[in-house]
C-alpha positions in Angstrom: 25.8 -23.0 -22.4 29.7 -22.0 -22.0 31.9 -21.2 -24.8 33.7 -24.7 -23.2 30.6 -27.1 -23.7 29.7 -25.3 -27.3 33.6 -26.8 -28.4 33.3 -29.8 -26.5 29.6 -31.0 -28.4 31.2 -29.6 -31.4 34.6 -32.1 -31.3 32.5 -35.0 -29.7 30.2 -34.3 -32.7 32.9 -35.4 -35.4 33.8 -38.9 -34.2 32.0 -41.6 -32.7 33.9 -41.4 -29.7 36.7 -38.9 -28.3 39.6 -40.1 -25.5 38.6 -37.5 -22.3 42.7 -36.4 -22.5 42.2 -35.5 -26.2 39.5 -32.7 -24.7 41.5 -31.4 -22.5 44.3 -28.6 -22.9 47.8 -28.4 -21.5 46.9 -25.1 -19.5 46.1 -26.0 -16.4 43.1 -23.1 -16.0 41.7 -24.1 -19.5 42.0 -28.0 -18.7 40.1 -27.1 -15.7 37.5 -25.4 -17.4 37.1 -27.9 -19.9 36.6 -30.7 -17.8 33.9 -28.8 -15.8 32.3 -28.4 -19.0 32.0 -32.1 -19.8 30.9 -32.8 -16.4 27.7 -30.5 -16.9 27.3 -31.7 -20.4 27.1 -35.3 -19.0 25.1 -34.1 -16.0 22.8 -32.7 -18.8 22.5 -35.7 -20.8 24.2 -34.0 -23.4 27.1 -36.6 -23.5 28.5 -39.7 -21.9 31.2 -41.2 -20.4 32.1 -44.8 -21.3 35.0 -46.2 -19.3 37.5 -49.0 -21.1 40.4 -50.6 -18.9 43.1 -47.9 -20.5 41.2 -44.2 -20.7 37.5 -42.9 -20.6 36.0 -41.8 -23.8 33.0 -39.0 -24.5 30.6 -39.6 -26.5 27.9 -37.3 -28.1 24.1 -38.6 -27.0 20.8 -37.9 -29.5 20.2 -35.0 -27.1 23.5 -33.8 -27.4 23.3 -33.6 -31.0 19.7 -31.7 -30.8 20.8 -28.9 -28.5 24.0 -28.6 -30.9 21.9 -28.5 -33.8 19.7 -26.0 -31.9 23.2 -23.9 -30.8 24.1 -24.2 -34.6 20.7 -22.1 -35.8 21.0 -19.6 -32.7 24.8 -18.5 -33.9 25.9 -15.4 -35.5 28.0 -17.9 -37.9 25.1 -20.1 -38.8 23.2 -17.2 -41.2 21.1 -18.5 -44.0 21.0 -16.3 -47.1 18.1 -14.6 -46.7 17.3 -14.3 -50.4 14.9 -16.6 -52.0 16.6 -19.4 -54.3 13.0 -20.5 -55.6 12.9 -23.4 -53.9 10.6 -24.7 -51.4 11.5 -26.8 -48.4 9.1 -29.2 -47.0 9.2 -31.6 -43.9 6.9 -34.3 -43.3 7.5 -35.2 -39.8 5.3 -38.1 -38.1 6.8 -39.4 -34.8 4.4 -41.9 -32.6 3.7 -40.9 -29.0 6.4 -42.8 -27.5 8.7 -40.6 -28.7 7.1 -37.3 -28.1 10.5 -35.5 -26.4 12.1 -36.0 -30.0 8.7 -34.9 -32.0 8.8 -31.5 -29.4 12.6 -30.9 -29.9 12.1 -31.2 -33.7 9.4 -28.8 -34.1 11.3 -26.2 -31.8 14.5 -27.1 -33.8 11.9 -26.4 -37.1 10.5 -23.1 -35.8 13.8 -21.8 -35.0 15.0 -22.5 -38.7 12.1 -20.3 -40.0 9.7 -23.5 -40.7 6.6 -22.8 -40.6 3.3 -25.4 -39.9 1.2 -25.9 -42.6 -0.8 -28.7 -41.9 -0.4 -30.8 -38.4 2.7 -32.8 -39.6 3.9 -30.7 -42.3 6.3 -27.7 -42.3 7.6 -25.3 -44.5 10.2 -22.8 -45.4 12.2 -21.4 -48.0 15.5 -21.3 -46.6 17.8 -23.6 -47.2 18.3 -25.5 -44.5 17.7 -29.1 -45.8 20.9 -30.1 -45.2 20.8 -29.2 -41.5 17.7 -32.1 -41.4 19.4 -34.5 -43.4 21.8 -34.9 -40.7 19.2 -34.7 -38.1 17.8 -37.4 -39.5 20.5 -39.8 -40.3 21.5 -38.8 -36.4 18.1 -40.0 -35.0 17.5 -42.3 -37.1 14.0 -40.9 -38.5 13.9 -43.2 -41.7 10.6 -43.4 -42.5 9.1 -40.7 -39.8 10.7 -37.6 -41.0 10.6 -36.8 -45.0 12.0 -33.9 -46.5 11.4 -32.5 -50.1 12.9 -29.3 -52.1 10.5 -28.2 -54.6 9.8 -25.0 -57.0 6.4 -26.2 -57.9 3.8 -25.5 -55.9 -0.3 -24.7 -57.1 -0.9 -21.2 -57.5 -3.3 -20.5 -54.6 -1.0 -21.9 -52.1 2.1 -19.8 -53.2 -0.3 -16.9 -52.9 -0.8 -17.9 -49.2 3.1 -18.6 -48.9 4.2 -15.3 -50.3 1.9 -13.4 -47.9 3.4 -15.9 -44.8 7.3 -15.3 -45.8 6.7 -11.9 -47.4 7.9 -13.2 -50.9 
């Protein structure tokens, strides 16, 4: 994805909606650029148009928001400290059949933050990226399919089994 569509998900990811013009700079190469950008991020389902009688505004879609997410844990700027805080991260995440795409581009998202599975449904870690899933959640709406918990107390067998998985 180009430097172009990275900025454009990022500012469409602020507001609900963004005026197209607001996008676009007043060089004429970058303006250029930038609007090729949005046309491949709405060609990719990434975003959408929606057209009023005065301008056309861009708007983020769910799968917008997963493949930023998914940008946000690939970047050099997105490092997690790397030392252990003592707390535990858990995900519950239960998503019915009908919306598999979503259950599939939440466990990648999951692996890629350092998640691990523990058992079918339920995934690990212990860095802290919580916060990261909060909003993932809220975003897609998982109310009751996604659960997240930050713990320090877990039995002593399975923190033996934990260490030896994250080298604790």
């Amino acid at each position: 994805m180009s430097s172009y569509s990275k900025r454009i998900l990022k500012k469409l990811s602020e507001k609900p909606a963004i005026s197209v013009e607001d996008l676009k700079d007043k060089d004429a190469k970058t303006s250029y650029a930038l609007t090729r950008a949005l046309k491949n991020l709405v060609e990719s389902g990434c975003a959408e148009i929606r057209k009023s009688d005065r301008q056309n505004y861009a708007k983020i879609t769910a799968y917008g928001k997963t493949r930023l997410n998914s940008m946000t844990l690939e970047g050099e700027d997105a490092l997690v400290p790397q030392t252990w805080d003592g707390f535990w991260r858990i995900i519950l995440l239960d998503l019915p059949e009908n919306r598999k795409s979503e259950r599939e581009s939440l466990r990648y998202l999951l692996k890629k933050a350092g998640f691990v599975c523990l058992k079918n449904s339920a995934w690990i870690s212990p860095f802290p990226y919580e916060h990261l899933f909060m909003n993932i959640k809220k975003d897609l709406e998982l109310t009751t399919e996604m659960m997240i918990f930050v713990t320090e107390f877990i039995d002593e067998e399975s923190k033996k089994v934990l260490f030896e998985t994250f080298g604790k």
